[in-house]
Each structure stands twice: as structure tokens, then as C-alpha cells.
C-alpha positions as CSV (number, residue, x, y, z in Angstrom):
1,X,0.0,0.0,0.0
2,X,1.2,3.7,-0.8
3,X,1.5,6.7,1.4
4,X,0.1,10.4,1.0
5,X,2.0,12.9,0.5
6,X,2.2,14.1,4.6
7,X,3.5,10.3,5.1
8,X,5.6,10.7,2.3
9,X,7.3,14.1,3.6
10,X,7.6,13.7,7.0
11,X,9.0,10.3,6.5
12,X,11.8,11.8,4.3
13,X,12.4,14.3,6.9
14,X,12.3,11.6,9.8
15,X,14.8,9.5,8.2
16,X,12.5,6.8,8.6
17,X,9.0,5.1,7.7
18,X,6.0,6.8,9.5
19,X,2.1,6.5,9.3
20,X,-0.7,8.3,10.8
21,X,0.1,8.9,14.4
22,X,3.2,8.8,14.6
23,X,5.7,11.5,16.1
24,X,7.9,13.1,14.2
25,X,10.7,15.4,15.6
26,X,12.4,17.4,12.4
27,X,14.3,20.4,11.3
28,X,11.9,22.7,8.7
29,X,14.0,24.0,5.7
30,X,12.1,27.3,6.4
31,X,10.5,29.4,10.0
32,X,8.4,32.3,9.4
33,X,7.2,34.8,11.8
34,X,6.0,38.4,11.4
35,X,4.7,41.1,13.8
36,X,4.6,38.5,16.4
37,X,8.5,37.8,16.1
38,X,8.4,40.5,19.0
39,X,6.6,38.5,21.6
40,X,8.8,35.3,20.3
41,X,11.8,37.0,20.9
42,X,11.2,37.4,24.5
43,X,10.4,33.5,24.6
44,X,13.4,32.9,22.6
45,X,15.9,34.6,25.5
46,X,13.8,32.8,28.4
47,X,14.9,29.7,27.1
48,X,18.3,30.9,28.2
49,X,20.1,31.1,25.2
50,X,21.2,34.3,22.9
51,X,22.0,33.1,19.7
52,X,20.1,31.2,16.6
53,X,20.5,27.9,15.9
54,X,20.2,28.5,12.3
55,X,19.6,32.3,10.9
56,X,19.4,31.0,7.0
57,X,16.4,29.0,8.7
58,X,14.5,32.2,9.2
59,X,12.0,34.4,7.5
60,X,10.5,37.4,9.3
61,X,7.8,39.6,7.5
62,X,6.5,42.5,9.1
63,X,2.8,43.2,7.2
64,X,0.1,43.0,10.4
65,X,-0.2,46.7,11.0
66,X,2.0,48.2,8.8
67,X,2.9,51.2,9.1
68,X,2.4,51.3,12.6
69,X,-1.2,52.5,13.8
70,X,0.1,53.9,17.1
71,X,3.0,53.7,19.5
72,X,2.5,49.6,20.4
73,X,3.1,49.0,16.8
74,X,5.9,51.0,16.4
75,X,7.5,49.8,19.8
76,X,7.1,46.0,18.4
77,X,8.5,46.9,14.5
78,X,11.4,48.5,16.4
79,X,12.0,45.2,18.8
80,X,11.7,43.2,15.6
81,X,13.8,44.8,13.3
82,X,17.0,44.4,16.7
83,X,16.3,41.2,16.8
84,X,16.8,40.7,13.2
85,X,19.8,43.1,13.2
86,X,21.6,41.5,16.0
87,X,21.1,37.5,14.7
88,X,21.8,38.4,11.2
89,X,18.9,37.6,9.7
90,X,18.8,37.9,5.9
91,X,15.5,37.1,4.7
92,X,13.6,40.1,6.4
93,X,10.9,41.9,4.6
94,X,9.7,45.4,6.4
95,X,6.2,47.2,6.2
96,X,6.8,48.1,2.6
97,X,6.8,44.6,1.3
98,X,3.3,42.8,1.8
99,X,1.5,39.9,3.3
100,X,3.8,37.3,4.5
101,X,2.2,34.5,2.7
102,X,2.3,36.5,-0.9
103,X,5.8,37.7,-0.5
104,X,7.4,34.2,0.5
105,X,5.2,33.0,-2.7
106,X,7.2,35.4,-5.4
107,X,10.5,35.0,-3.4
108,X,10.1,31.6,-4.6
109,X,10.4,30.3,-0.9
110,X,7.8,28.0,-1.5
111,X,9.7,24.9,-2.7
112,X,8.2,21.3,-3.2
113,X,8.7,19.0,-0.9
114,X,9.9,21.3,1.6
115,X,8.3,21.7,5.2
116,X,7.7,25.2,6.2
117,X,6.2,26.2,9.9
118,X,5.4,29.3,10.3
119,X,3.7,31.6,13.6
120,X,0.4,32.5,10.9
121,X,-2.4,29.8,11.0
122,X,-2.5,30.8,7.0
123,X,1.0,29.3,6.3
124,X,-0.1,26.5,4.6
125,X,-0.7,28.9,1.5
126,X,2.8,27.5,0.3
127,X,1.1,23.8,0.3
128,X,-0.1,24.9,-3.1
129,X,3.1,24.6,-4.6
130,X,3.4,21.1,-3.2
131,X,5.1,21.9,0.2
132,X,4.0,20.8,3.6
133,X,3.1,23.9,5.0
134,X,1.8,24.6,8.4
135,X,0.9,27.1,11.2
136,X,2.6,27.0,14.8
137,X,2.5,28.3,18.2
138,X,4.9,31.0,19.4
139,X,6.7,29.2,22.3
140,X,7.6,26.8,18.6
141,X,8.9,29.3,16.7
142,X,11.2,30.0,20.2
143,X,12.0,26.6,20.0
144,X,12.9,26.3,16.8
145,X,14.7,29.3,16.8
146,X,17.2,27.9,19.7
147,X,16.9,24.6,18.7
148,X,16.1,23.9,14.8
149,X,13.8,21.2,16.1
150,X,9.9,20.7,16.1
151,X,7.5,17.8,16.3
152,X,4.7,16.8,14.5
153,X,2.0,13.9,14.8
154,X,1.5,12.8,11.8
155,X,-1.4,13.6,10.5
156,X,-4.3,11.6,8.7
157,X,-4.9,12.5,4.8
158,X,-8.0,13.2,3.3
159,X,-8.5,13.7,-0.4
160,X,-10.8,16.7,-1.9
161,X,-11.5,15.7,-5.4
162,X,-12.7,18.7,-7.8
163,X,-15.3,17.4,-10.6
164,X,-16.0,19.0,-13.9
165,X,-15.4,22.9,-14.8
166,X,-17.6,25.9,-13.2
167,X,-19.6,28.1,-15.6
168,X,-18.5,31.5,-16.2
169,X,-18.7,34.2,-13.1
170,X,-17.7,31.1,-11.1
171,X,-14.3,31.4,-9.6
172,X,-11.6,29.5,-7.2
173,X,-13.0,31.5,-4.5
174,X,-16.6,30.3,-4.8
175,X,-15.4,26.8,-5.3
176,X,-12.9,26.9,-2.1
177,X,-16.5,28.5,-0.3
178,X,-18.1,25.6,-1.0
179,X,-15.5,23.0,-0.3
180,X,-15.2,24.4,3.5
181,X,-19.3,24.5,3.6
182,X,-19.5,21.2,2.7
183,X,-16.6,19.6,4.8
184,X,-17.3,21.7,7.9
185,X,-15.2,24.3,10.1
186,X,-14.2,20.9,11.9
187,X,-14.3,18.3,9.2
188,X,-10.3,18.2,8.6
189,X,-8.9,18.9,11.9
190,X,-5.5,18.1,11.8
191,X,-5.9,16.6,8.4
192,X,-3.8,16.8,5.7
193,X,-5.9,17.9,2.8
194,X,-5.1,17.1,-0.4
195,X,-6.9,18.8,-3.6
196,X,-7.1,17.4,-6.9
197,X,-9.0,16.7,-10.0
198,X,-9.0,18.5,-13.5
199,X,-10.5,21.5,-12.3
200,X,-7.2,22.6,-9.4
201,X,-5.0,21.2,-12.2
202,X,-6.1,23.7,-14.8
203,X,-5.8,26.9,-12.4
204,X,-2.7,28.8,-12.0
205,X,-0.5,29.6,-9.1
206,X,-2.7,32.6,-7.9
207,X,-6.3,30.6,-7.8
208,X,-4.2,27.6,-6.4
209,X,-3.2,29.2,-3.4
210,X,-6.8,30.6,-2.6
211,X,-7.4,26.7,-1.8
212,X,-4.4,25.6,0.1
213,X,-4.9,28.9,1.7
214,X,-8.2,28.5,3.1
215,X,-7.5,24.7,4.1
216,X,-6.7,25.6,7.9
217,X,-10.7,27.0,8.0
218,X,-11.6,23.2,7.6
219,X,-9.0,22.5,10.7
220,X,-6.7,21.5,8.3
221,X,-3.0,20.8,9.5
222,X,-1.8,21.8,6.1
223,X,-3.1,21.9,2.6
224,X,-1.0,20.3,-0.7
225,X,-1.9,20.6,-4.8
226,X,0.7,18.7,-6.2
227,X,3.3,20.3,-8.0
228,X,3.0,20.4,-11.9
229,X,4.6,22.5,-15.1
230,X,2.9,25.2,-13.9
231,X,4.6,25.4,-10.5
232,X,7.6,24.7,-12.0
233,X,7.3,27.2,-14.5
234,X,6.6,29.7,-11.5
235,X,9.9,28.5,-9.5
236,X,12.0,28.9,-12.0
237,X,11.7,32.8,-12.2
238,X,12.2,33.1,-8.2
239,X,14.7,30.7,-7.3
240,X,17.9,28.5,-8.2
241,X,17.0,26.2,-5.4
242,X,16.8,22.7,-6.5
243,X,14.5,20.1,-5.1
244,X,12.7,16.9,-5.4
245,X,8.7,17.4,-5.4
246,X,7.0,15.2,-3.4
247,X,4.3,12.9,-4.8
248,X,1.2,10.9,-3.1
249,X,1.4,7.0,-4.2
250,X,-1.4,6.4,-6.4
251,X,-2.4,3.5,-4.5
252,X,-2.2,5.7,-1.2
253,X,-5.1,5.3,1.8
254,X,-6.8,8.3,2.6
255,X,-9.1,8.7,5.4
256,X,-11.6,10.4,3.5
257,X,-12.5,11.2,0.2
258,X,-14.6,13.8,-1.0
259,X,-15.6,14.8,-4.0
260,X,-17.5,18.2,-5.1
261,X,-19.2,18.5,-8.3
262,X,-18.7,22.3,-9.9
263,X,-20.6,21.8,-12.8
264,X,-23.4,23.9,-12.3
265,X,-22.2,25.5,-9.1
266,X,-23.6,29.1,-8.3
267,X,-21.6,31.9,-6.7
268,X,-20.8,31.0,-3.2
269,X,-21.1,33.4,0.1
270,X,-19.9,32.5,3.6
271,X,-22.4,34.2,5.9
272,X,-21.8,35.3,9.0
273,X,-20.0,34.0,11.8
274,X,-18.7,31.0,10.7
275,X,-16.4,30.2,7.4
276,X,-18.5,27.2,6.6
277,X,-21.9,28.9,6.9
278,X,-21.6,28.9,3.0
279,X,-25.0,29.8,0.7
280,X,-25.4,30.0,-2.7
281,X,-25.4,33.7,-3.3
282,X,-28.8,33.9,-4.7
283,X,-29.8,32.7,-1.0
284,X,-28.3,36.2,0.3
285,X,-28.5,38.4,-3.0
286,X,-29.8,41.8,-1.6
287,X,-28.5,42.3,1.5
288,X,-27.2,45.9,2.2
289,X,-23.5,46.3,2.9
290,X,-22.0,49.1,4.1
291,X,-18.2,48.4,3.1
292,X,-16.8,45.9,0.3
293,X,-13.1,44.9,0.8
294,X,-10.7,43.9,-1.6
295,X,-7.7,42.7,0.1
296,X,-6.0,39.7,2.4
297,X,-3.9,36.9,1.4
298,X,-6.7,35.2,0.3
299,X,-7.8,37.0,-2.3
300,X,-6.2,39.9,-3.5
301,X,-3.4,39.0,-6.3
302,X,-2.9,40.6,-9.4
303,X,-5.9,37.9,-11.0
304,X,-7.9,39.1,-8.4
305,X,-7.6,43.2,-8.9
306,X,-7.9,42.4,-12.9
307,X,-11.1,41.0,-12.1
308,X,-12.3,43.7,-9.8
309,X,-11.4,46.1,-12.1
310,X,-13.1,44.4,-15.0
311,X,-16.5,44.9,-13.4
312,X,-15.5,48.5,-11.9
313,X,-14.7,49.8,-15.1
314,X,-16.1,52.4,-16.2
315,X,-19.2,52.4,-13.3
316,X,-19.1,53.9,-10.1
317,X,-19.8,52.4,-6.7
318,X,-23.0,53.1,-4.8
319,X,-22.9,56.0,-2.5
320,X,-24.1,53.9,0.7
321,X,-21.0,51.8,0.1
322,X,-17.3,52.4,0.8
323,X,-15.0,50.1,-1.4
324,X,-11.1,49.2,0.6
325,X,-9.0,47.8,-1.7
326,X,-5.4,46.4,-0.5
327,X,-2.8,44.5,-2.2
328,X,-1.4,41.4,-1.4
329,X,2.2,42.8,-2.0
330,X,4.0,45.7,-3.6
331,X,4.8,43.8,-6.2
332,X,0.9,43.3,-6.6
333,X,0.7,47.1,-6.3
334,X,2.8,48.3,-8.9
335,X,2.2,45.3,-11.3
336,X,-2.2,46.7,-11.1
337,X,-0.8,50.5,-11.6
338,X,1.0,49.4,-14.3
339,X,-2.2,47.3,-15.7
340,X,-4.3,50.3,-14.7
341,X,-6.4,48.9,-12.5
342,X,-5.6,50.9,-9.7
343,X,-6.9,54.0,-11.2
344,X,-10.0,52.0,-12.6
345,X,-10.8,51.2,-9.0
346,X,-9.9,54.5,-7.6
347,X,-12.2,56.3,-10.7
348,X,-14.6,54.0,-10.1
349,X,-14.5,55.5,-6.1
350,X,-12.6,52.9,-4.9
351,X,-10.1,53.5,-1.9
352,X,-6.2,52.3,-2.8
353,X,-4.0,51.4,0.3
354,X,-0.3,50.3,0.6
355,X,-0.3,46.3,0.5
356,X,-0.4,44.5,4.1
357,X,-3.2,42.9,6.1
358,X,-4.8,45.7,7.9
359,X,-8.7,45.0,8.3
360,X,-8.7,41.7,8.0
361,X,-7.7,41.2,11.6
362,X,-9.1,44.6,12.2
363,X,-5.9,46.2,13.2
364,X,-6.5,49.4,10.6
365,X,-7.3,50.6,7.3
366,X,-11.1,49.7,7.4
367,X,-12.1,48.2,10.9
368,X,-16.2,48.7,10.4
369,X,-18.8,50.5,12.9
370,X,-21.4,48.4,15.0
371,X,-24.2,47.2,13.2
372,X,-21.8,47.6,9.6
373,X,-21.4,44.7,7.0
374,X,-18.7,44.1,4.9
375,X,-18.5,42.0,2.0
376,X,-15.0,40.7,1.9
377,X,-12.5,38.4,-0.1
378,X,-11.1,37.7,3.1
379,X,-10.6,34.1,4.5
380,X,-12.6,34.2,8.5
381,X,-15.6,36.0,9.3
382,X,-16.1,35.3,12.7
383,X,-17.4,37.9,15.3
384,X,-14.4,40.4,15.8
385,X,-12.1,39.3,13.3
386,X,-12.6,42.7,11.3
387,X,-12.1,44.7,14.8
388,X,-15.9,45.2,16.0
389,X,-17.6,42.5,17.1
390,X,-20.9,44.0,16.4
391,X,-20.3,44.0,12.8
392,X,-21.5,41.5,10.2
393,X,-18.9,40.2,7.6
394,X,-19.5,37.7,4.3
395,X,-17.1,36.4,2.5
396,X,-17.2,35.8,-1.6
397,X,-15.1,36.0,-4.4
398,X,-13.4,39.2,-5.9
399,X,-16.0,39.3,-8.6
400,X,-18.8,39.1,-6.1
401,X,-17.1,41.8,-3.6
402,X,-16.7,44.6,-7.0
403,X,-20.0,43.9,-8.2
404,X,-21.7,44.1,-4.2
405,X,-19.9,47.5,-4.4
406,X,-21.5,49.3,-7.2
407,X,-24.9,48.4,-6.1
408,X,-24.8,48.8,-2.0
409,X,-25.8,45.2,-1.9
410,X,-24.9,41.5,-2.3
411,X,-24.8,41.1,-6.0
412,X,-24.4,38.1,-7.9
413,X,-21.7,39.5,-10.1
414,X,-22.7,37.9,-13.3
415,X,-25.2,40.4,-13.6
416,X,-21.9,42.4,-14.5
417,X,-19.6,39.5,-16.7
């Protein structure tokens, strides 16, 4: 019998065989942290030690609150950027670069058949490029960073299995929406998630990561697409690194299959609170929202603005509605002013920010009033998430976020296609 690809990874990085269950204790080829590399530097030194055990293991991002809202965030961007000066760390990316995820992405840091931990839940975003990527504690990144060492249980695999092609005005959003509704906010928990089929083969890197991405809503440990051409293709730009993609054995046992059919799917919307409170969008069509929000690392690449712009083009948004659009990365940022969708957004009344996560974790740059709703191509909705708890926030596709703009209202956004 053949083994996933989790079985297959962490058994390479064990040195030995491994199944389901077992415990692992490994060396990542890659650590990421970002604001938060302030509070795990003060776990680091109450360990009792003062130097890395590997700086070249290191990544450090800082895109939370950036720039700094206030003096807090100032204090902990200064802490970080001494800790990074004084253990020579090289791969550090300040608050002019982007969302961690996205920047590691077009560094080319996400390599196949690489393990990479990170202190963001949303690390396994690189699993699209056929890593085993994964979200830690704190007190693990401290570990790691005076130790090298982590351990894993290994988790159980289950399969997602895409079937057939989504009509037009359907996109990997809607289709990642629907997966999580179906499976459940606690229908993978630690779970290795596989995705497959013709439909996540035919979708480039961008819409690939929007799945892997959203995996850890499911309670996933880490999400994997395996690597192909494409990702190859993508690599080869960013990085000289070589490696050895990991594969599943097509005779491999899975815990669970699943398998969603996309043929005639619908726009999807998660409602509020919950990710996997997912409802065709004809279900919620109508329903006023105050502010639409383009942005987060689930849904705000260059496909994504080229989209938004597509239906914002030459209209204007409703005057009830406030449109916040941020980019996933500079890169993403000067690649859509160079495509001019920046100025059809901001024509269109459409508000342009520097890239970074801001509202989605309601630290700044859109937090909404009591008794608000946003529309959002975020990746949680739960109470609080956007920084008021007595707002309401749905979740849909890029598409389904412009068109909800122009009108003040959930819109099914192939009213505009």
C-alpha cells in the first residue's frame, strides 16, 4: 500500500518510515514569523540562550499593522527589526513589502517538498506549490529558533476531489467556499488535505493558493496541490534552489475522500459567523453592505484586482457603500498600476492602500462601525475578526465583492460578466 504525500514528507524528513500517528521530531528547511517575532523573541531569550541555531532558517515579515497605527506598533516593529539586526537575519521583509504568505510566494520560498512552519495559521498557502506547510504556536517558533527542532504527529490525509469545470462568473473562490461548507469548520482537523482533479489542475498559481490557503478553515494541518509545469514554471523565475517534489502513491489510503461536483455551481457566500456557513449567493442576493473589501492573502493577487477592475470599469460604486481595496504585495501594487487597474478602481471610487493585512484582523485601514457589513474576499468572518464585534462580515469572491460594491448590496456578479 502507498503513502500520501504528509507520510511521504515527514517520513523523508524523519529518516525513517511513518504512518498516521506517529511522532515526528524534524528540522523545517524554512520558519516564518512576522509582527509576532516580538513576543517570540522574549520567549526565545527565556529559554536561556542568545544566539540562533540557524539564521538561514529564518523568514521574518512584518505586514500586520503596517505602518504602525500607534506607539504599540511601532514599539514592536522596532523590537523586531534588533532582533533581526543583531542574529543576522537575511530574509527580512519590512512594512513596505506585503502579506507574508504573498511575499514568500514570489520570493520563490515556496519549494516542493519542503516543510515550512510558520507563527500565521495561513501558512499552509505555500502547500499549493506542493510543500508541507503549516501554522505553529509561538513558544515553537522559540524553540525552533534555539533549537532547529519541532515535532509533528502525523497527520491523517484526506482527499478533496474537484469534478467538472464551473460556468462562467464562477471562480476559485466560490469553489474553495463551497468545499469548506460542505466539509465543515471541523471536518479536517489536523488533516492533511489534499486537492485534486482536472479543475485545481487547470488553475494557476494565484487561484491555487486561494485553496491551500483556506484549508486551515476546515481545521486542516496543512493543505498540498501537487506540483506540476505550472509550478515549475513559477519556480523557475524566483529561485535556483533545487528540489525533489514530493508525490502521493497512487495507491495511497486516505481517510476520507470527497468529492465536489462544480458543474453547475452558483456563486458562493460564507455568511456570518462562521467560514462554513456557506450559501449560494442567490440565497443572500440583496443584502445591504456598508463596506466591500478587496484585500488579504486570500484574495487579492494581481488575478484578483484584474477582475475587480473588469466589473468596476467604467461604473461607479454606490454612494451607501465604501469600497477598501489592499494589495497582497507591492509587487501586486505596482504590477495593477502598471495594468491600470488601480486608477480603474480609484475612478470607479474605490479607496487604494499600501499592501499588508490591515482589516482583516481589524488592526486598521477599514475596521467597520457596530451594526456595519462588509463584504469581503477575506478568509474568517467570525465575530471580531474585522475589529468590532458587532459588525457583520460575508465572505465571496473578488468578482462578487466589485459587483456588491457598485450596487450597495450582495450582487451576484454575473449580472456584470
Amino acid at each position: 500500500m502507498g503513502s500520501t504525500f504528509a507520510e511521504k514528507v515527514l517520513s523523508e524528513k524523519a529518516g525513517k518510515t511513518v504512518k498516521p500517528g506517529d511522532i515526528v521530531e524534524i528540522t523545517p528547511d524554512l520558519a516564518m514569523s512576522h509582527d509576532n517575532t516580538a513576543a517570540i523573541s522574549k520567549t526565545f531569550y527565556n529559554i536561556g540562550v542568545d544566539k540562533l541555531f540557524d539564521p538561514e532558517l529564518h523568514i521574518i515579515v512584518l505586514d500586520h499593522c503596517t505602518p504602525a497605527a500607534d506607539q504599540k506598533h511601532a514599539t514592536n516593529h522596532k523590537t523586531v527589526r534588533e532582533f533581526v539586526s543583531r542574529h543576522g537575519i537575511k530574509k527580512f521583509y519590512d512594512v513596505n513589502s506585503g502579506i507574508c504568505h504573498q511575499v514568500m510566494a514570489e520570493a520563490g520560498l515556496g519549494i516542493p517538498g519542503h516543510v515550512i512552519v510558520g507563527s500565521d495559521s495561513h501558512t499552509t498557502h505555500l502547500g499549493a506549490f506542493g510543500a508541507f506547510a503549516t501554522g505553529i504556536g509561538r513558544s515553537e517558533m522559540a524553540v525552533i529558533m534555539a533549537t532547529g527542532k519541532i515535532w509533528f504527529r502525523v497527520p491523517e490525509s484526506m482527499r478533496v476531489i474537484v469534478l467538472g469545470m464551473p460556468p462562467k462568473g464562477v471562480f476559485a473562490k466560490d469553489v474553495a467556499l463551497k468545499i469548506v461548507g460542505k466539509v465543515g469548520a471541523s471536518g479536517a482537523i489536523y488533516r492533511s488535505v489534499e486537492f485534486s482533479g482536472p479543475y485545481i489542475d487547470s488553475l494557476p498559481i494565484d487561484y491555487r493558493v486561494v485553496f491551500t490557503n483556506i484549508s486551515v478553515e476546515m481545521g486542516a494541518k496543512n493543505g498540498y496541490i501537487k506540483p506540476d509545469d505550472k509550478t515549475f514554471s513559477y519556480l523557475a523565475l524566483r529561485t535556483r534552489e533545487r528540489y525533489t517534489p514530493v508525490l502521493p502513491d497512487t495507491d495511497a489510503e486516505y481517510a476520507e475522500n470527497v468529492e465536489i461536483d462544480v458543474t453547475d455551481m452558483t456563486p458562493q457566500v460564507a455568511c456570518p459567523h462562521t467560514v462554513d456557513n456557506v450559501k449560494p449567493i442567490g440565497e443572500v442576493e440583496g443584502t445591504k453592505v456598508n463596506q466591500a473589501f478587496l484585500g488579504t492573502c486570500n484574495g487579492s493577487r494581481l488575478t484578483d484586482w484584474q477582475v475587480a477592475a473588469s466589473i468596476l470599469k467604467g461604473r461607479k460604486i454606490s454612494g451607501d457603500c465604501r469600497l477598501i481595496c489592499i494589495p497582497a504585495s507591492s509587487k501586486v501594487y505596482l504590477d495593477a498600476m502598471k495594468a491600470g487597474y488601480v486608477a480603474t478602481i480609484m475612478e470607479a471610487g474605490g479607496i487604494v492602500t499600501n499592501s499588508g493585512c490591515g482589516p482583516c484582523l481589524g488592526a486598521h485601514q477599514g475596521v467597520p462601525a457596530p451594526e456595519e457589513v462588509v463584504i469581503s474576499t477575506g478568509n474568517r468572518n467570525f465575530k471580531g475578526r474585522m475589529g468590532c464585534s458587532e459588525s457583520e462580515v460575508y465572505l465571496g469572491s473578488p468578482a462578487t465583492v466589485a459587483a456588491s460594491a457598485l450596487t450597495g448590496k450582495i450582487t451576484d456578479p454575473r449580472e456584470f460578466i
